[in-house]
C-alpha positions as CSV (number, residue, x, y, z in Angstrom):
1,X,75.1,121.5,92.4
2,X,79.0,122.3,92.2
3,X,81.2,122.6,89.1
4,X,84.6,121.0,89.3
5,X,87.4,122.8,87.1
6,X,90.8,121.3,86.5
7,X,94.0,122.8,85.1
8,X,97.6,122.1,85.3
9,X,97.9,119.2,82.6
10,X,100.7,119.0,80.0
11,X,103.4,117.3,78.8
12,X,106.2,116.0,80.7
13,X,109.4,114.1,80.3
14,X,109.5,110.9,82.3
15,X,111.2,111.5,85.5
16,X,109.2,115.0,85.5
17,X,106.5,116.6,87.9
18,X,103.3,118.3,87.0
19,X,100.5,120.1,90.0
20,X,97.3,119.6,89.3
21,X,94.3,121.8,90.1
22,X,90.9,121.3,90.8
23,X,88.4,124.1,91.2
24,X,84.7,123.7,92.8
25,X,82.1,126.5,92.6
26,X,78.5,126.4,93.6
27,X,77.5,124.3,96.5
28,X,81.2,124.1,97.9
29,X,79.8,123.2,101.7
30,X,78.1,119.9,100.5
31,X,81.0,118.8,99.2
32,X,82.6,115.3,101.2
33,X,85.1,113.2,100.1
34,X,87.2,114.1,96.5
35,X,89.2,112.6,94.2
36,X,91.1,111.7,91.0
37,X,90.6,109.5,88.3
38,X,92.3,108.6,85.3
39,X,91.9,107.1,82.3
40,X,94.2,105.8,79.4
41,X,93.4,105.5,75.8
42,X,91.2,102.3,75.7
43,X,91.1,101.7,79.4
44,X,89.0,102.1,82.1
45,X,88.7,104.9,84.6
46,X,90.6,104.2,87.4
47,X,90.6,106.4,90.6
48,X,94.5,107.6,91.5
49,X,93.5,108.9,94.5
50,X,91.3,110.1,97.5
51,X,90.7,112.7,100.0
52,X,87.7,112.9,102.4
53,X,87.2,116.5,103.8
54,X,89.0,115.5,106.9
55,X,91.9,114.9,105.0
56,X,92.6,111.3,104.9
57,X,94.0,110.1,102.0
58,X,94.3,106.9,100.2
59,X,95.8,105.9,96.7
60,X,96.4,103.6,94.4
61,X,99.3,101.1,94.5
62,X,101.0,102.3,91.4
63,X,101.1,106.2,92.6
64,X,102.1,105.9,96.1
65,X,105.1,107.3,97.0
66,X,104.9,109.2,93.9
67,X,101.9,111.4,94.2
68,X,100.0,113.2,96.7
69,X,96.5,114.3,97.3
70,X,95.4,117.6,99.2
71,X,92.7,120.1,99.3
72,X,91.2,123.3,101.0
73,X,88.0,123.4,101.9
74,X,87.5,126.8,102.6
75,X,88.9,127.7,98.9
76,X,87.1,124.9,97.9
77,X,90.2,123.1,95.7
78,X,91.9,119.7,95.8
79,X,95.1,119.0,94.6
80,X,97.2,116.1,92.7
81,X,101.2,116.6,93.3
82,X,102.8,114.1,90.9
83,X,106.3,113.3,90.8
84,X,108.5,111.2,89.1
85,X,106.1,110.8,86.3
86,X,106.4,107.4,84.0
87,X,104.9,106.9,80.4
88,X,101.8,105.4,81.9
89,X,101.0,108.2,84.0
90,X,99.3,109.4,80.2
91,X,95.8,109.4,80.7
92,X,93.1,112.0,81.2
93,X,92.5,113.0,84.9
94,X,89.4,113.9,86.2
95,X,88.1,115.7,89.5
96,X,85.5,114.4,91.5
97,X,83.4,115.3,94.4
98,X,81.3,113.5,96.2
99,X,77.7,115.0,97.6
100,X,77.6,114.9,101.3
101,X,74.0,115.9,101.0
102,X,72.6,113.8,98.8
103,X,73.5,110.6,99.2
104,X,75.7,109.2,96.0
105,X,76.3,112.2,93.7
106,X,79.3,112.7,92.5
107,X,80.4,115.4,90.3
108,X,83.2,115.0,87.8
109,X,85.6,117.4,85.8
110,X,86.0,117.8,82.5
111,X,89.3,116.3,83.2
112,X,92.7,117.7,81.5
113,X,95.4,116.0,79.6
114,X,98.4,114.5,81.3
115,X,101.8,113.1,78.9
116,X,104.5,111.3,79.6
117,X,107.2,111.3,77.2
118,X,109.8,108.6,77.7
């Protein structure tokens, strides 16, 4: 099992940056690929972006250029750099790791709040 932890949410002006974290504990070494999601008010969860423990990366098309995706494995964190935040950048992000051991598990976050002010 691992436990995903996020932090760094908050409220930004448009234009603004915000870093955030994500945390695992527990079964750090079965951990593949991770990632972000987001989700708006009344939208679906969308993923933002992607790492796999090698470190390729993918995103998508409305963050790239603007955010970017890294991680540690030995610390066992990922990261979500995002720059020049816009108003719908709002949503909840949420961790994910995938299970390299067992075969589709992924864990999720309990996500933290980003917001855009215009």
């Amino acid at each position: 099992q691992v436990q995903l932890v996020e932090s760094g949410g908050g409220l930004v002006q448009a234009g603004g940056s915000l870093r955030l974290s994500c945390a695992a504990s527990g079964s750090i070494f079965s951990i593949g690929s991770m990632g972000w999601f987001r989700q708006a008010p009344g939208k679906q969860r969308d993923l933002v972006a992607g790492i796999t423990r090698g470190g390729n990366t993918n995103y998508a098309d409305s963050v790239k250029g603007r955010f970017t995706v890294s991680r540690d494995n030995i610390k066992g964190m990922a990261y979500l750099q995002m720059n020049s935040l816009k108003p719908e950048d709002t949503a909840v992000y949420y961790c994910t790791a995938d299970d390299r051991v067992t075969a589709g598990a992924r864990y999720w976050g309990q996500g933290t709040q980003v917001t855009v002010s215009s």
